[in-house]
N, CA, C and O atoms as a GROMACS GRO file, in nm:
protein
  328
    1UNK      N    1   0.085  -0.118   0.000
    1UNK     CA    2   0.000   0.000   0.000
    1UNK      C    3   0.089   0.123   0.000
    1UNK      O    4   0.180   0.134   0.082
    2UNK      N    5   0.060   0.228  -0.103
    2UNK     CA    6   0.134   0.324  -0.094
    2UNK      C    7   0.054   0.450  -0.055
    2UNK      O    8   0.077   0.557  -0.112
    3UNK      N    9  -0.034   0.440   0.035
    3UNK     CA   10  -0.042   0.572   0.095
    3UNK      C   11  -0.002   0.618   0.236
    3UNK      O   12   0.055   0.527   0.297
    4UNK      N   13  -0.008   0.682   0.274
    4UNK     CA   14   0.081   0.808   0.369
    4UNK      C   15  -0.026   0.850   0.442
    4UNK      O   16  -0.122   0.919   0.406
    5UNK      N   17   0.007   0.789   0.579
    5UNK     CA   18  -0.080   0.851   0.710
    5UNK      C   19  -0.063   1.027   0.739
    5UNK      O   20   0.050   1.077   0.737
    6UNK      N   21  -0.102   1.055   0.747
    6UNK     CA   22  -0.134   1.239   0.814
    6UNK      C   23  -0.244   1.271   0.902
    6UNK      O   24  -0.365   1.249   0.911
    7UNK      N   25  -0.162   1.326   0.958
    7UNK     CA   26  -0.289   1.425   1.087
    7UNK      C   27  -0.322   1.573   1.047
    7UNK      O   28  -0.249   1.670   1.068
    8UNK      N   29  -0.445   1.576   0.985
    8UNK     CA   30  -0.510   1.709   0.977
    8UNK      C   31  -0.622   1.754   1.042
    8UNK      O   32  -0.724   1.701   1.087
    9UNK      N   33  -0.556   1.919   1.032
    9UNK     CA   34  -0.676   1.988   1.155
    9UNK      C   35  -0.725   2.079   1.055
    9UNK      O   36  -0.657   2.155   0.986
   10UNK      N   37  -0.914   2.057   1.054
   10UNK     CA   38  -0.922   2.150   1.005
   10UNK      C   39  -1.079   2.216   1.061
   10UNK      O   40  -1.121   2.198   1.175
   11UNK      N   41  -1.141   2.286   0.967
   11UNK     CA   42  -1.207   2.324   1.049
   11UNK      C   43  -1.363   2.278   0.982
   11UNK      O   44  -1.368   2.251   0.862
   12UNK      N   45  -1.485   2.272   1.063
   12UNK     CA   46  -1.561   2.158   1.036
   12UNK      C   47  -1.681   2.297   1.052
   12UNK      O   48  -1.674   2.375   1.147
   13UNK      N   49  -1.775   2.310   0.955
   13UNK     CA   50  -1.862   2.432   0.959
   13UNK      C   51  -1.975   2.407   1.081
   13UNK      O   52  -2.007   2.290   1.100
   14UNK      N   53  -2.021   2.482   1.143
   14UNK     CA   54  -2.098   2.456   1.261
   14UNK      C   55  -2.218   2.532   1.253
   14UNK      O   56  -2.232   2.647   1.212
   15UNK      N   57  -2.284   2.472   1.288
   15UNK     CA   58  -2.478   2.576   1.277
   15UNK      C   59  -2.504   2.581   1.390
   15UNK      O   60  -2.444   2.518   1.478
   16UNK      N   61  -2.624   2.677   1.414
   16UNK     CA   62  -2.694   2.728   1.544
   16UNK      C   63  -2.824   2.772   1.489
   16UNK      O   64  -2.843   2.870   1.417
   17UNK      N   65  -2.920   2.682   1.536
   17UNK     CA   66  -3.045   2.746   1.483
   17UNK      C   67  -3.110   2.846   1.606
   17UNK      O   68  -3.197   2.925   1.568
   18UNK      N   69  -3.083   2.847   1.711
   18UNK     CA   70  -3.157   2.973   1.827
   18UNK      C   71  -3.097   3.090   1.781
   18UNK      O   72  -3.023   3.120   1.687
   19UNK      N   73  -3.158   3.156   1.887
   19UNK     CA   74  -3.084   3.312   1.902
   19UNK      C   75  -2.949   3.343   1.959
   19UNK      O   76  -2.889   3.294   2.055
   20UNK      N   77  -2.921   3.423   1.886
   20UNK     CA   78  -2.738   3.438   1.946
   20UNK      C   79  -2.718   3.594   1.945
   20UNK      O   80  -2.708   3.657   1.840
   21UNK      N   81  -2.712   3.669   2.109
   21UNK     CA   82  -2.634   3.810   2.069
   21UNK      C   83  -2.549   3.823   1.963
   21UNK      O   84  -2.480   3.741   1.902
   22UNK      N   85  -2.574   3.995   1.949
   22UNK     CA   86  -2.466   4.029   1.894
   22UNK      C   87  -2.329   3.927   1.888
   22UNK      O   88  -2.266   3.847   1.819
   23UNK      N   89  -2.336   3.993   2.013
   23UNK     CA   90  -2.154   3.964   2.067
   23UNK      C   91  -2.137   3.797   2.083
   23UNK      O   92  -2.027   3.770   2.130
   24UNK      N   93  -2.232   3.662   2.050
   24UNK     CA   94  -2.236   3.574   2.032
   24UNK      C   95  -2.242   3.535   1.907
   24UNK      O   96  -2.188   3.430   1.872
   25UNK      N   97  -2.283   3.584   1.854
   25UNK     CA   98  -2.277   3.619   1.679
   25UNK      C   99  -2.123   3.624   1.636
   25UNK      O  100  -2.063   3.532   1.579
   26UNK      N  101  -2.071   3.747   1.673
   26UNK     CA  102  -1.968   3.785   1.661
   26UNK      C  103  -1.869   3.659   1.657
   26UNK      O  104  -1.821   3.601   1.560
   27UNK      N  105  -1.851   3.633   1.817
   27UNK     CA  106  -1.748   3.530   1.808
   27UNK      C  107  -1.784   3.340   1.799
   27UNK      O  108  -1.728   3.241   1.845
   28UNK      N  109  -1.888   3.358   1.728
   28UNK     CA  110  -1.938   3.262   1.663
   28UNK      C  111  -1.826   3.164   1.560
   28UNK      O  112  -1.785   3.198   1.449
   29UNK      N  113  -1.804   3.082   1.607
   29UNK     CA  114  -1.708   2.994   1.518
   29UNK      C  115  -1.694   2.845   1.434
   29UNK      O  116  -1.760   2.767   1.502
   30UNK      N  117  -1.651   2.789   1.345
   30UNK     CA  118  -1.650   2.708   1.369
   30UNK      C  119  -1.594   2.535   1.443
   30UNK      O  120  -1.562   2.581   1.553
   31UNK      N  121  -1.575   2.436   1.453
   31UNK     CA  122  -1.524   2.395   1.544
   31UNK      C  123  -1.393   2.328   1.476
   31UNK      O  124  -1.406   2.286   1.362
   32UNK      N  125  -1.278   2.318   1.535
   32UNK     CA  126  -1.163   2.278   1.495
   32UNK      C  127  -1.143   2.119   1.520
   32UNK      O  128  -1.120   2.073   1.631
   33UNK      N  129  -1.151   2.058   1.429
   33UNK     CA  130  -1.103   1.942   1.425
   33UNK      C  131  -0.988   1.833   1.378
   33UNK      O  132  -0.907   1.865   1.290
   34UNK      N  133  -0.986   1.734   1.425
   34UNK     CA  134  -0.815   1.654   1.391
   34UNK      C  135  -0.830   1.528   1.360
   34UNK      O  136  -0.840   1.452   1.457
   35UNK      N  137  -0.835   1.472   1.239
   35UNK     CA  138  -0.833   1.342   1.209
   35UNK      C  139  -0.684   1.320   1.147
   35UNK      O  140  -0.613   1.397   1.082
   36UNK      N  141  -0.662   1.176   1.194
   36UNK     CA  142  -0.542   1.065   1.156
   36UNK      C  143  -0.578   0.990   1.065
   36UNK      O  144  -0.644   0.904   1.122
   37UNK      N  145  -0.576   0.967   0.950
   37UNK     CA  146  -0.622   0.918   0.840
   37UNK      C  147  -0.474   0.916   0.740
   37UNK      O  148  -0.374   0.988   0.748
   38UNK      N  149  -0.511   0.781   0.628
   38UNK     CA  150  -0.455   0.784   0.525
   38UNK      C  151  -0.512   0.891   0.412
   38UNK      O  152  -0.628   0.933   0.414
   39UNK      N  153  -0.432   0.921   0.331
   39UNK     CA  154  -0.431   1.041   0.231
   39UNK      C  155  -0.442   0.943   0.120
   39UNK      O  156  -0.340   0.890   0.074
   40UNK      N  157  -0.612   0.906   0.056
   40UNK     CA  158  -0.636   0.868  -0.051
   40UNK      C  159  -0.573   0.994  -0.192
   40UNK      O  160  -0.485   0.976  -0.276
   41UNK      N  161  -0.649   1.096  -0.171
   41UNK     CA  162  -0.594   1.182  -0.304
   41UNK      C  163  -0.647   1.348  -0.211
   41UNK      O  164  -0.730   1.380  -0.126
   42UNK      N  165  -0.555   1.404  -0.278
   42UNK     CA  166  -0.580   1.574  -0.231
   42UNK      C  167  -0.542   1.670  -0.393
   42UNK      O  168  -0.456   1.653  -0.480
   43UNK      N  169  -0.646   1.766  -0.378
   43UNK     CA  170  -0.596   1.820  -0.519
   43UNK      C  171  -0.694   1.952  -0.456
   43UNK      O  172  -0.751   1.945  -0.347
   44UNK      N  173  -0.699   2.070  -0.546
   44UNK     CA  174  -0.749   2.213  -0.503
   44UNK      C  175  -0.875   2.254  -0.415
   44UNK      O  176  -0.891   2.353  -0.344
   45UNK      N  177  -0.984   2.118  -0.451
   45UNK     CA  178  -1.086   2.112  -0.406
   45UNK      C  179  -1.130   2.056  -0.293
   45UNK      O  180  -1.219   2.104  -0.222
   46UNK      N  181  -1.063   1.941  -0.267
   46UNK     CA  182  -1.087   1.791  -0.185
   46UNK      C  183  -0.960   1.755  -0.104
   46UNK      O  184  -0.857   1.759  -0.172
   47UNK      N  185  -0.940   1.715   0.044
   47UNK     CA  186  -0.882   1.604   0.048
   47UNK      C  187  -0.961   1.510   0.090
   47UNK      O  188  -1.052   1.520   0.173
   48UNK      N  189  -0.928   1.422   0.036
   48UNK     CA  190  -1.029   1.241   0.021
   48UNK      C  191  -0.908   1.135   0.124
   48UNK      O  192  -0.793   1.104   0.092
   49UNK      N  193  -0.974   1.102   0.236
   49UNK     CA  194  -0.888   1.022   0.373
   49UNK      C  195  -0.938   0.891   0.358
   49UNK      O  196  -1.040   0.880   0.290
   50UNK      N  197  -0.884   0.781   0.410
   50UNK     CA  198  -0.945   0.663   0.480
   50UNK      C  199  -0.882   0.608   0.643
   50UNK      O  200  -0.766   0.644   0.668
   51UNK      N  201  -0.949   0.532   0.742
   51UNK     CA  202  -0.862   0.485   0.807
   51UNK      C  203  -0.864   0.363   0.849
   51UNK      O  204  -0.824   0.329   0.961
   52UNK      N  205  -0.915   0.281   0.756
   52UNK     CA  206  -0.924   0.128   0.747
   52UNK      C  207  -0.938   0.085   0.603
   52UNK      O  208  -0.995   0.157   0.522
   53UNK      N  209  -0.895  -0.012   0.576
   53UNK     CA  210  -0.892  -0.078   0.479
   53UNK      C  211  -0.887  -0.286   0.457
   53UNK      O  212  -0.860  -0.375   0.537
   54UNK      N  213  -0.930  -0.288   0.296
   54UNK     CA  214  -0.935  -0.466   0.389
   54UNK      C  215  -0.899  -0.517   0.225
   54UNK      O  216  -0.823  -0.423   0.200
   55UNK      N  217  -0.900  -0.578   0.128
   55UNK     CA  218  -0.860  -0.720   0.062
   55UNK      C  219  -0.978  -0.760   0.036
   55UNK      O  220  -1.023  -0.831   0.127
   56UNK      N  221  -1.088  -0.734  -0.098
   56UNK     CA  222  -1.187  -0.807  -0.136
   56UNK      C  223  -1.152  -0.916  -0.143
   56UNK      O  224  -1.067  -0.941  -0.229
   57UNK      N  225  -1.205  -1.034  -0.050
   57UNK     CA  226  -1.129  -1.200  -0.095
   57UNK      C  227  -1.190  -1.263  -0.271
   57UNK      O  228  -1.150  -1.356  -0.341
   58UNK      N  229  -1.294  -1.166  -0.289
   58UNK     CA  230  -1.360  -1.229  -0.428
   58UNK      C  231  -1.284  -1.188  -0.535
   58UNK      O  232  -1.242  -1.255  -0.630
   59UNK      N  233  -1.268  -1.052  -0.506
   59UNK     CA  234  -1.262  -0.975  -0.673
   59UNK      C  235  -1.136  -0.931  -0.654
   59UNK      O  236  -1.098  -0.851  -0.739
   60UNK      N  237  -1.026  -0.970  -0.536
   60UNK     CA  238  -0.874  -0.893  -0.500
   60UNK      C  239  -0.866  -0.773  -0.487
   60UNK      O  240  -0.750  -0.732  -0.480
   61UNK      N  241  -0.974  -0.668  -0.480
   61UNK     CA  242  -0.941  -0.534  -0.487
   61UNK      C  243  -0.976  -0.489  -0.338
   61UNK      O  244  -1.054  -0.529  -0.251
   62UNK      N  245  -0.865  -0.370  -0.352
   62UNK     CA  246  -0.895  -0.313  -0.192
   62UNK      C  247  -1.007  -0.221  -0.182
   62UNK      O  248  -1.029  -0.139  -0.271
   63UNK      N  249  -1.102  -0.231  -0.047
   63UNK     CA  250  -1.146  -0.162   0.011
   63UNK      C  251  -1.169  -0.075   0.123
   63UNK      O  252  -1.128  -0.107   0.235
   64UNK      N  253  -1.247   0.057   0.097
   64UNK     CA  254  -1.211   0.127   0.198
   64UNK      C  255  -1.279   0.184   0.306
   64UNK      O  256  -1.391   0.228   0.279
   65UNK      N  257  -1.238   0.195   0.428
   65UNK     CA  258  -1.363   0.233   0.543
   65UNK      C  259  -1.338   0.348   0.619
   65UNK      O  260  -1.229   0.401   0.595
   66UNK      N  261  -1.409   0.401   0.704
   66UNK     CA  262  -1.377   0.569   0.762
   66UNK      C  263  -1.362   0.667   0.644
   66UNK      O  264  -1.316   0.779   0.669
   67UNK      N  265  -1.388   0.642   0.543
   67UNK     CA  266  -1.357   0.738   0.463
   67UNK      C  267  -1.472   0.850   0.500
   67UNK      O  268  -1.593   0.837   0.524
   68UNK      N  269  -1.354   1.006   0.494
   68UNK     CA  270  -1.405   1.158   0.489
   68UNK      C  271  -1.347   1.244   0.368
   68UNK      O  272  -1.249   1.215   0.299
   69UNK      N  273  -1.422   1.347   0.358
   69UNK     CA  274  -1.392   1.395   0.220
   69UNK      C  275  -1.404   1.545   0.263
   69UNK      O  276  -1.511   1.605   0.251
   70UNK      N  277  -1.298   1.601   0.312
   70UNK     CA  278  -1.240   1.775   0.351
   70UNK      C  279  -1.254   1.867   0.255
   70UNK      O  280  -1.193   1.832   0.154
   71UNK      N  281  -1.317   1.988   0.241
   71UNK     CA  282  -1.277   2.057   0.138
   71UNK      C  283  -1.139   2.126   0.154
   71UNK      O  284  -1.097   2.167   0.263
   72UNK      N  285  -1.093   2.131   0.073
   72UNK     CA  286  -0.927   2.161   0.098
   72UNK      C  287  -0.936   2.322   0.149
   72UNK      O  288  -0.823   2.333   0.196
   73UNK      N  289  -0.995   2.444   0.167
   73UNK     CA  290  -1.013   2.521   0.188
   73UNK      C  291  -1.020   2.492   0.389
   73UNK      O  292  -0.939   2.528   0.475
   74UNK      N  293  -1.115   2.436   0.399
   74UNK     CA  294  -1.129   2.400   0.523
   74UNK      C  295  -1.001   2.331   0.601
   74UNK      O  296  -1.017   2.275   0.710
   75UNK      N  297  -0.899   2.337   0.551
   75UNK     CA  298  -0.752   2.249   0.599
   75UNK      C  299  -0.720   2.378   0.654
   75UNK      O  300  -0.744   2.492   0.612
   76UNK      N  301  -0.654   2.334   0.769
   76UNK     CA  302  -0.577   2.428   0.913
   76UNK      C  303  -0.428   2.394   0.851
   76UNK      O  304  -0.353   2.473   0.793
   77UNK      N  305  -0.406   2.256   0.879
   77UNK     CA  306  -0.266   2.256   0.850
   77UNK      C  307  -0.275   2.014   0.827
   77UNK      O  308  -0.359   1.934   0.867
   78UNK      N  309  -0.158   1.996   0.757
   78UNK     CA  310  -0.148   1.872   0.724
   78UNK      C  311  -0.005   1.838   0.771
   78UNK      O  312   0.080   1.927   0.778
   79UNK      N  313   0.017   1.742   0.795
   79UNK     CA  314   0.117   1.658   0.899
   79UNK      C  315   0.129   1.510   0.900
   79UNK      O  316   0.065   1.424   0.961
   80UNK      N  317   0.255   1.503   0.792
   80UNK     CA  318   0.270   1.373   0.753
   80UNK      C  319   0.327   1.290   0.887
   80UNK      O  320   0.425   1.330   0.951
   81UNK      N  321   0.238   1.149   0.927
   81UNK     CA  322   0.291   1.078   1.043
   81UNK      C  323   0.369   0.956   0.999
   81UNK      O  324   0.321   0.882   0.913
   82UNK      N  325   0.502   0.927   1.060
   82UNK     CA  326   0.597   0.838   1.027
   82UNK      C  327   0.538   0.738   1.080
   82UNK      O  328   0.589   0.626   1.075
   0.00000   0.00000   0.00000
C-alpha cells in the first residue's frame, strides 16, 4: 500500500439554529477538528482520507472504510505521520 498517514486539523462548519447576541454572533465559530487518516488523493478542491482498509477475498481489490472527504479550503494545517 502506498499511501501516507497524516494528521489534519481542520475546520468543520458549525450551525446554530436559536438566538445568538450580537456579541455571540460575533465570536461565533467554527469547530476545529483533527483526524489521523490515510491520504487517498488531495488536489485544489478535496482532500479524500481513509482509516481502514481490507482485501476483497472475491474480486482482490482493496477496500475502503472511515472514509471523509475535507474541502481543501477548510484544511488548518497537514502533517505527515511516520
Amino acid at each position: 500500500m502506498n499511501y501516507k498517514k497524516w494528521k489534519i486539523i481542520f475546520y468543520d462548519p458549525t450551525g446554530h439554529t436559536g438566538w445568538l447576541s450580537e456579541d455571540e454572533l460575533y465570536n461565533f465559530e467554527p469547530e476545529e477538528c483533527v483526524i489521523e487518516a490515510y491520504v487517498y488523493s488531495k488536489d485544489k478542491k478535496f482532500v479524500t482520507t481513509f482509516a481502514s482498509y481490507t482485501t476483497n477475498k472475491e474480486t482482490g481489490e482493496m477496500e475502503f472504510g472511515d472514509a471523509n472527504v475535507i474541502p481543501t479550503a477548510c484544511v488548518k494545517s497537514m502533517r505527515k505521520i511516520k
